[in-house]
C-alpha positions as CSV (number, residue, x, y, z in Angstrom):
1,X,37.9,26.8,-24.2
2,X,41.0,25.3,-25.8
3,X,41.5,27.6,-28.7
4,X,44.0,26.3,-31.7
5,X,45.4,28.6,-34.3
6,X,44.9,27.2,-37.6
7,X,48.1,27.1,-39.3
8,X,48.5,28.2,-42.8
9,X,49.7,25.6,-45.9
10,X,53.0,24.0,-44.5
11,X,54.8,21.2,-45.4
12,X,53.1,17.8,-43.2
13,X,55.9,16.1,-42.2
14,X,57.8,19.3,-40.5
15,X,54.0,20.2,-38.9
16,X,53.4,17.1,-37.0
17,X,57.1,16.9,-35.8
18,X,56.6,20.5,-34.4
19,X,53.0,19.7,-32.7
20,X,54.1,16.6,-31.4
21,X,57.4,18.1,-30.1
22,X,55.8,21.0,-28.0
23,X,52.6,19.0,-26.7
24,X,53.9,17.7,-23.8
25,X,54.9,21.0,-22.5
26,X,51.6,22.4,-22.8
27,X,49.5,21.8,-18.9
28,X,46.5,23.3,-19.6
29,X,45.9,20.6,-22.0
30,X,45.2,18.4,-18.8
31,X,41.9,17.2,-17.9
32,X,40.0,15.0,-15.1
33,X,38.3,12.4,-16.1
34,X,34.3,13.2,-16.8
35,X,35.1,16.5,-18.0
36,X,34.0,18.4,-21.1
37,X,36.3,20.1,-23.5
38,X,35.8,22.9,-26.1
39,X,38.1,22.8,-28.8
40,X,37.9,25.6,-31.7
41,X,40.2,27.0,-34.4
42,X,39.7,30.5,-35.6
43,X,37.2,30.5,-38.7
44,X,38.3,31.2,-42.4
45,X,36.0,32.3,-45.1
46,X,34.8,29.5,-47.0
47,X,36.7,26.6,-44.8
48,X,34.9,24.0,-43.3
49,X,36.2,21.7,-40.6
50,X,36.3,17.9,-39.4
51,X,37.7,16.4,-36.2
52,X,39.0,13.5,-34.8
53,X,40.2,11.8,-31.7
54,X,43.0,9.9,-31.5
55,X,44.8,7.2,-28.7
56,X,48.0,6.4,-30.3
57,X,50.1,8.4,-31.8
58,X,52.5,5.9,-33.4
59,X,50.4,6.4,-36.7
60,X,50.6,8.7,-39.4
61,X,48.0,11.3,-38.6
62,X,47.5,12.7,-42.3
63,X,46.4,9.5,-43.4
64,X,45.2,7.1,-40.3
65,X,41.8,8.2,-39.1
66,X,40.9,8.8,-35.7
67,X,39.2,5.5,-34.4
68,X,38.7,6.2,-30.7
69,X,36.8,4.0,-28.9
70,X,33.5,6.0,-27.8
71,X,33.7,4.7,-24.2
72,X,36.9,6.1,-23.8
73,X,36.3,9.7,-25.4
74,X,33.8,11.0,-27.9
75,X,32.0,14.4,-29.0
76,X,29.1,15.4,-27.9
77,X,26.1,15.8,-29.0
78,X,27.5,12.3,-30.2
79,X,28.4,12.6,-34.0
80,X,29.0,16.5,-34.1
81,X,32.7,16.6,-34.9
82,X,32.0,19.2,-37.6
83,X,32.9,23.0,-37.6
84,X,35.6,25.2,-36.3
85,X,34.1,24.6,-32.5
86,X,33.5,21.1,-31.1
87,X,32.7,19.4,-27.5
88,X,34.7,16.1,-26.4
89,X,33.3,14.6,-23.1
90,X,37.0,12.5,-21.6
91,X,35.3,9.2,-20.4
92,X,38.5,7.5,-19.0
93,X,42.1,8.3,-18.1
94,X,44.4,8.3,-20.3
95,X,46.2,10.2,-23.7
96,X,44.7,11.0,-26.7
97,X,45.3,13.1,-29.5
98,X,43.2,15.2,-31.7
99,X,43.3,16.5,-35.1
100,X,41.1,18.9,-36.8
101,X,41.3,19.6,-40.7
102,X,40.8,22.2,-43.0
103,X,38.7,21.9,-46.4
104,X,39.1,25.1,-48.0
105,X,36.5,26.1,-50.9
106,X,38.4,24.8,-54.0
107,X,38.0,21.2,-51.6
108,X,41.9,21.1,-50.9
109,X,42.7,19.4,-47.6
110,X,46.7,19.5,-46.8
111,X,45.9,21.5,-43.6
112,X,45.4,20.0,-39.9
113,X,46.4,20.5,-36.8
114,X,47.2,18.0,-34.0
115,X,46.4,18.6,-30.2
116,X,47.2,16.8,-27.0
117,X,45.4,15.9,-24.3
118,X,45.8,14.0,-20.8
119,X,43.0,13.0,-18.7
120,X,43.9,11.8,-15.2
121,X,42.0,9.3,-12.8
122,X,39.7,11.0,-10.3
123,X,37.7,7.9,-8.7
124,X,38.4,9.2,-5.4
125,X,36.8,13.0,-5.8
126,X,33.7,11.6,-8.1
127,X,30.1,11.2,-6.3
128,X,29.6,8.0,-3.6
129,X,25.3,7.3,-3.0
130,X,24.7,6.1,0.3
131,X,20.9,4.6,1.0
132,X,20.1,4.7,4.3
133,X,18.8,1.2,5.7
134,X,14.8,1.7,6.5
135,X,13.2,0.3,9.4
136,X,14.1,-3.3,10.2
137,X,10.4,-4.2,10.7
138,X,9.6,-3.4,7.1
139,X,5.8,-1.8,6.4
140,X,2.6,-3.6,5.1
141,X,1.4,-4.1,1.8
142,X,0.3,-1.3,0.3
143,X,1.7,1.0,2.4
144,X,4.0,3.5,0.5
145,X,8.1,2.8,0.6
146,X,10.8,5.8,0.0
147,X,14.5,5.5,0.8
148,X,16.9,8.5,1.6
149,X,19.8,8.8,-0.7
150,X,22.8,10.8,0.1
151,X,25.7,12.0,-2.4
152,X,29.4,12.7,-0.9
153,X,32.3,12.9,-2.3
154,X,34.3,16.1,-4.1
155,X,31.7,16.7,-7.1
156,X,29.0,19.1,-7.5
157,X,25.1,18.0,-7.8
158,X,23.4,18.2,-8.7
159,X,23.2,14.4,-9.5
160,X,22.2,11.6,-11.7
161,X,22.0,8.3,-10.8
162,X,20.5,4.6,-11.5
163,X,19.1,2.0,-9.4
164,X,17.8,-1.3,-9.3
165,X,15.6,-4.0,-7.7
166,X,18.1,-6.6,-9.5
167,X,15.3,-7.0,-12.5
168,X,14.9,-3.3,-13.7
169,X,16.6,-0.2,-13.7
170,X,15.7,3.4,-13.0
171,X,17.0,6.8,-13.6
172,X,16.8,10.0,-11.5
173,X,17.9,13.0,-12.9
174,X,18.9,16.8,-11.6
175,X,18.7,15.8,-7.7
176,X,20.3,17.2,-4.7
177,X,21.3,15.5,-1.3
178,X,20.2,14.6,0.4
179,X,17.2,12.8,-1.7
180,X,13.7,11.1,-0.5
181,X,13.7,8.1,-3.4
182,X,10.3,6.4,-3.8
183,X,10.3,3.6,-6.1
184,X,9.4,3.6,-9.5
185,X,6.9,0.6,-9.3
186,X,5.8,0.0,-5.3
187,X,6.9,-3.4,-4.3
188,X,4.3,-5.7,-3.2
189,X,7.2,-8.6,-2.2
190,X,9.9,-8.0,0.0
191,X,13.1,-6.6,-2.1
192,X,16.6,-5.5,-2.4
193,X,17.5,-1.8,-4.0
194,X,21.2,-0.2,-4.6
195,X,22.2,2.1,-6.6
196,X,24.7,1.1,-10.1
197,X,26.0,4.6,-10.5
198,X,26.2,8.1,-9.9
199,X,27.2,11.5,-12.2
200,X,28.1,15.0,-11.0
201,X,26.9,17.8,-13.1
202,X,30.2,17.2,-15.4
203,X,28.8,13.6,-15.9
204,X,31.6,12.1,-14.3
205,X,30.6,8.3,-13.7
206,X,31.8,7.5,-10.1
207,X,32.0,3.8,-10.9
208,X,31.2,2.6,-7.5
209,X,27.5,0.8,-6.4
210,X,25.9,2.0,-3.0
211,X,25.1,-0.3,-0.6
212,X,22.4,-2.3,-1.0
213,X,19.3,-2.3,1.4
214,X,16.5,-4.8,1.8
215,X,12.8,-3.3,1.7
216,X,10.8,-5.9,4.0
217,X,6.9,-6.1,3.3
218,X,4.7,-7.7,5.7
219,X,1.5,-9.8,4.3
220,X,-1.6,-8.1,5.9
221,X,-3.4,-10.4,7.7
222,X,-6.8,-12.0,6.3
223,X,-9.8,-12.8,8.4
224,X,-12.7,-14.5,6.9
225,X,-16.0,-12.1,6.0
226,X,-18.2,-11.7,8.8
227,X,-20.8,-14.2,9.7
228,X,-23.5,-13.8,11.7
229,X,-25.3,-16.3,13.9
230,X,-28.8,-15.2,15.8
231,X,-29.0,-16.4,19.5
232,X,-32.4,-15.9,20.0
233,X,-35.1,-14.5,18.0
234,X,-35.7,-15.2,14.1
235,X,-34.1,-14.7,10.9
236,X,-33.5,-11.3,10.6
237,X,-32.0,-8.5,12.5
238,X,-34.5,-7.4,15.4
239,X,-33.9,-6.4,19.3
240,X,-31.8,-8.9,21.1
241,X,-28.1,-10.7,20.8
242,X,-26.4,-12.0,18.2
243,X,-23.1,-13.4,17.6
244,X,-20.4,-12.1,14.7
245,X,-17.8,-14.1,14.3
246,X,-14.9,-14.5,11.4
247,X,-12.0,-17.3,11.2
248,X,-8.3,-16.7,11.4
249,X,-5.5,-19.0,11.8
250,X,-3.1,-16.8,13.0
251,X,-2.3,-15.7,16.6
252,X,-2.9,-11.9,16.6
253,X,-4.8,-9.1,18.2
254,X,-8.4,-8.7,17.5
255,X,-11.2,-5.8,18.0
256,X,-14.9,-5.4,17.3
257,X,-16.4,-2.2,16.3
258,X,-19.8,-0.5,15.5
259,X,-20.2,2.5,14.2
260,X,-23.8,4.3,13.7
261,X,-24.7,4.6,17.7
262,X,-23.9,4.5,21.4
263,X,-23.0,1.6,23.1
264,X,-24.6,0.7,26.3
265,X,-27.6,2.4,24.5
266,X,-28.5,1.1,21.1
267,X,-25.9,-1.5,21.5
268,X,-23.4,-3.6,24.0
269,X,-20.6,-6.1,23.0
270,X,-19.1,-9.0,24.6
271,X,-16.4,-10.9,23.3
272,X,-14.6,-7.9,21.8
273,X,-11.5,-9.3,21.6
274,X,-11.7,-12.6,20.5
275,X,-12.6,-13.7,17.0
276,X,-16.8,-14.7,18.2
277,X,-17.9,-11.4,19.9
278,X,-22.0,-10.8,20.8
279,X,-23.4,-7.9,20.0
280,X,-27.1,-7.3,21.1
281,X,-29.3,-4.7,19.6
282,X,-31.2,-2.5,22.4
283,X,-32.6,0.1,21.0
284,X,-33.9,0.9,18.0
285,X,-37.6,2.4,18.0
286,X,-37.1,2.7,14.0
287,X,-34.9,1.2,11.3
288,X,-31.6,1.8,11.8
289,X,-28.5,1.0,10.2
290,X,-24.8,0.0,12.1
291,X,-21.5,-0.6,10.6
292,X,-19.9,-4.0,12.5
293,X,-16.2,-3.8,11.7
294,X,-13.9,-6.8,12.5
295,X,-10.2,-5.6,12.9
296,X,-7.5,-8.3,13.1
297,X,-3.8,-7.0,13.7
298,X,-0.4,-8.6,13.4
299,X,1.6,-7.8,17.1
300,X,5.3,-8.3,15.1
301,X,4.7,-6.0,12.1
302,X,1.6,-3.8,13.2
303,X,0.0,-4.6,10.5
304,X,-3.9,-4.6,10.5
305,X,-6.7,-5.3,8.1
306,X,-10.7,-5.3,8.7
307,X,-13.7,-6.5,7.7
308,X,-17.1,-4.4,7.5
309,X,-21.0,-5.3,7.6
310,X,-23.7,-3.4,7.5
311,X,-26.2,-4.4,9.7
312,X,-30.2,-2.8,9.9
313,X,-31.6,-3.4,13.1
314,X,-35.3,-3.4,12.7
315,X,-37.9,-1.6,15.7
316,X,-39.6,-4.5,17.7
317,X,-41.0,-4.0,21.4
318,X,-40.3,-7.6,23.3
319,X,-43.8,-8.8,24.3
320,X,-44.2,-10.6,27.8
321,X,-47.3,-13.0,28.5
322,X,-48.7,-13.5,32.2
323,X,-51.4,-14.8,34.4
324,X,-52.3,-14.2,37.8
325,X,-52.3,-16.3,39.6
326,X,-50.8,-19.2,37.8
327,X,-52.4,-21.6,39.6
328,X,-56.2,-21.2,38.3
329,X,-59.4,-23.0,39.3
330,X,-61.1,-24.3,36.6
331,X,-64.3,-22.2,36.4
332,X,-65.1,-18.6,34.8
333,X,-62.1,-16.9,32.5
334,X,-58.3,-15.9,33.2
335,X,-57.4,-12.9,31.7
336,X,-53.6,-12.6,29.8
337,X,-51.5,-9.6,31.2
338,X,-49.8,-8.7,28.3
339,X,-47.2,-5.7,27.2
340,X,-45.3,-5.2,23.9
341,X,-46.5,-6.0,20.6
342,X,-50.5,-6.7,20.0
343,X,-51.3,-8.8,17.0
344,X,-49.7,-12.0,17.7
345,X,-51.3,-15.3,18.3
346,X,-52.2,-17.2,21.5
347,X,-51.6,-21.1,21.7
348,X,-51.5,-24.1,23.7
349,X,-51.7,-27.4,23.9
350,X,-54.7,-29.8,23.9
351,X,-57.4,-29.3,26.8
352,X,-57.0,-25.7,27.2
353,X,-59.3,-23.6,26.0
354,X,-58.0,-20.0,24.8
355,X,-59.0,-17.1,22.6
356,X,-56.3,-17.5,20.2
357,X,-56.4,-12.9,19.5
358,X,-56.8,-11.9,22.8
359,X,-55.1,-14.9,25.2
360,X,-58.0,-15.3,27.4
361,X,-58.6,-18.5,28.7
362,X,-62.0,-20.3,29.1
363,X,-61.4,-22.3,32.6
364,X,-64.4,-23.8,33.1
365,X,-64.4,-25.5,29.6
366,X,-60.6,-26.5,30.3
367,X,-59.3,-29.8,31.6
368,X,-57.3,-29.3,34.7
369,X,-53.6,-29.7,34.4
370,X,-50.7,-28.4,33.6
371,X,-49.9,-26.0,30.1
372,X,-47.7,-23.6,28.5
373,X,-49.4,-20.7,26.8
374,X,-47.4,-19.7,24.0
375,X,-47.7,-16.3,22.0
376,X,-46.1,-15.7,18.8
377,X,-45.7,-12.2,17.1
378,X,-44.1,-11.4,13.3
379,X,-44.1,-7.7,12.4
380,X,-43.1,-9.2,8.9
381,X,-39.6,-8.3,9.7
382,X,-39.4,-9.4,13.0
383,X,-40.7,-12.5,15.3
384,X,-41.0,-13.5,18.6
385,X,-42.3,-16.7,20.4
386,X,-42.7,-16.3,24.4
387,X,-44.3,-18.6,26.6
388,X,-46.1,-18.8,30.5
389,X,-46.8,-21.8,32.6
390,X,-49.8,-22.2,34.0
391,X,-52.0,-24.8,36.2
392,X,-55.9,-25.7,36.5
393,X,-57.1,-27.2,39.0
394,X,-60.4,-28.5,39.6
395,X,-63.3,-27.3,41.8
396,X,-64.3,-29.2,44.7
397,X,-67.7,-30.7,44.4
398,X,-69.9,-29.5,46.9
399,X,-72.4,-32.6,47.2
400,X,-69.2,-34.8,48.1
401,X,-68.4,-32.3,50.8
402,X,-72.1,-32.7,52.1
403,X,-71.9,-36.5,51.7
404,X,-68.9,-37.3,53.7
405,X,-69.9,-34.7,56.7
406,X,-73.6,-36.7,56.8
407,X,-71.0,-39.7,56.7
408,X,-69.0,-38.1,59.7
409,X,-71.8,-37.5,62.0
């Protein structure tokens, strides 16, 4: 605290010869630039006091006002420069004056006082902010960004400081060194970030920008949805293969995935690195529901992104059709050896008679030849057509047989 006695009633002209006279001898009125000063006079009953700052003293200080600029020195709070104790925060080097004066009661004002005050140029012991580059290879949309900052330099955090994507500044108050910054608003682009400015806890303004660093943010790549193509069977999900696929134009790594069961038992995969992959159902003996993931990833920046499908495979037990033999004389019935799912339909084409429920053929009413029996089963959810090859051949007539022996002999 720089304390001023106030001076009793004297004669102006001899006062400011005497103030100004002895100032310069005076070396506690010497200040770094940034720092805060408390000036105060002692109080008298019924005096109030105003004060003002001052950067030439060429003037007459009774009747010029103080008109310092308020970049270069000003009170703080700003506009309290009333009372017998007041704050000046010294902004830049430099030498000002300041004069405080005296309204007594009856409102007579002939009574100031003048002080003196130096502030020197500290750049080189104020606060430096250092960002440390991050990684080269930058991170993926959406992924979260934070720089470290680091303070040096002769001043004491902790710190204040503003930075800035070039667009918008920020502010970050009461922080020590060194600091994990994460961005006020995420970047979704790649961007640049320094920092304008730091203070030290006596709000000394170091002046000086930090290096600037370059936040990289890599696109994530983007397959198509998932589309499915059935190999064999009908139109919805049942036992058997079907092939997922997605379309990307870019060059990267690719992996299919279910979750939901085993492979090699309710499942295997093909493919399952490519962008077309076959997956066939094995399995299920009830409903059951698998997740098919598509996961496509960028080598360079690591960066992955996936599609999901659910897919409910439906129970279905494959049916198989036989005869035996296949090569059938055309007289009494063939039986059909059948496994899997009853309650399909037996057909074939023209000239063979068969039992279109149960499969069995009529071989005597048949013409003999060649056909495919085919047997089609729908559970409503799931179908399946299978077919069998068969041949009829006729029966030797026994009266030609007699005929040509007779003819023989």
């Amino acid at each position: 605290m720089l304390k001023l006695l106030y001076i009793e009633r004297l004669v102006m002209a001899v006062l400011l010869l005497l103030l100004l006279a002895l100032a310069p001898a005076r070396a506690q009125n010497v200040v770094s630039m940034g720092e805060k000063t408390e000036l105060t006079v002692e109080q008298k009953p019924g005096d109030t006091y105003t004060w003002e700052l001052y950067t030439d003293s060429t003037g007459n200080f009774a009747k010029v006002e103080g008109k310092c600029p308020a970049e270069q020195a000003d009170f703080i709070p700003v506009g309290a420069f009333t009372g017998p104790t007041v704050t000046v925060l010294w902004k830049e080097p430099g030498i000002y004056f300041f004069k405080v004066t005296a309204v007594d009661a009856n409102g007579c004002t002939n009574n100031i006082k003048i002080g003196r005050m130096e502030v020197r140029d500290v750049d080189l012991d104020l606060p430096i902010a250092t960002i440390t580059p991050p990684n080269p290879l930058g991170v993926c949309t959406g992924e979260p960004v934070s720089f470290e900052v680091n303070i040096t330099g002769k001043g004491t955090g902790p710190w204040d400081f503003t930075y800035t994507d070039g667009t918008t500044e920020w502010k970050r108050k009461g922080i020590t060194s060194p600091y994990t910054l994460m961005p006020d608003l995420m970047p979704t682009t790649t961007t640049k970030y320094w920092i304008t400015k730091v203070n030290d806890e006596l709000d000394r303004n170091s002046k000086y920008a930090s290096n600037s660093i370059i936040q990289i943010i890599n696109p994530l790549p983007n397959p198509s949805d998932i589309s499915i193509t059935e190999i064999t069977g009908g139109g919805n999900i049942c036992l058997g293969p079907y092939r997922y696929e997605v379309t990307t134009a870019l060059d990267h790594d690719y992996l299919w995935t279910v979750t939901g069961g085993k492979e090699g038992i309710d499942y295997t995969i093909s493919n399952q690195t490519t962008v077309s992959a076959t997956i066939a159902w094995t399995n299920p003996i009830a409903a059951k529901t698998f997740t098919v993931t598509f996961t496509e990833k960028d080598p360079v920046t690591h960066c992955t992104n996936d599609k999901s499908k659910e897919i409910t495979v439906n129970p279905f037990v494959e049916p198989t059709i036989a005869y035996s033999p296949s090569l059938l004389c055309a007289t009494g019935t063939a039986q059909v050896i059948f496994t899997g799912q009853l309650g399909g339909t037996f057909s074939s084409t023209g000239g063979l008679f068969i039992n279109e429920s149960t499969g069995e053929i009529d071989l005597a009413a048949s013409t003999p030849n060649n056909y495919t029996v085919t047997y089609h089963y729908s559970s409503g959810v799931c179908s399946k057509t299978i077919t069998t090859d068969i041949t009829i051949k006729p029966v030797p007539n026994t009266s030609d047989i007699i005929e040509e022996k007779i003819s023989a002999n």
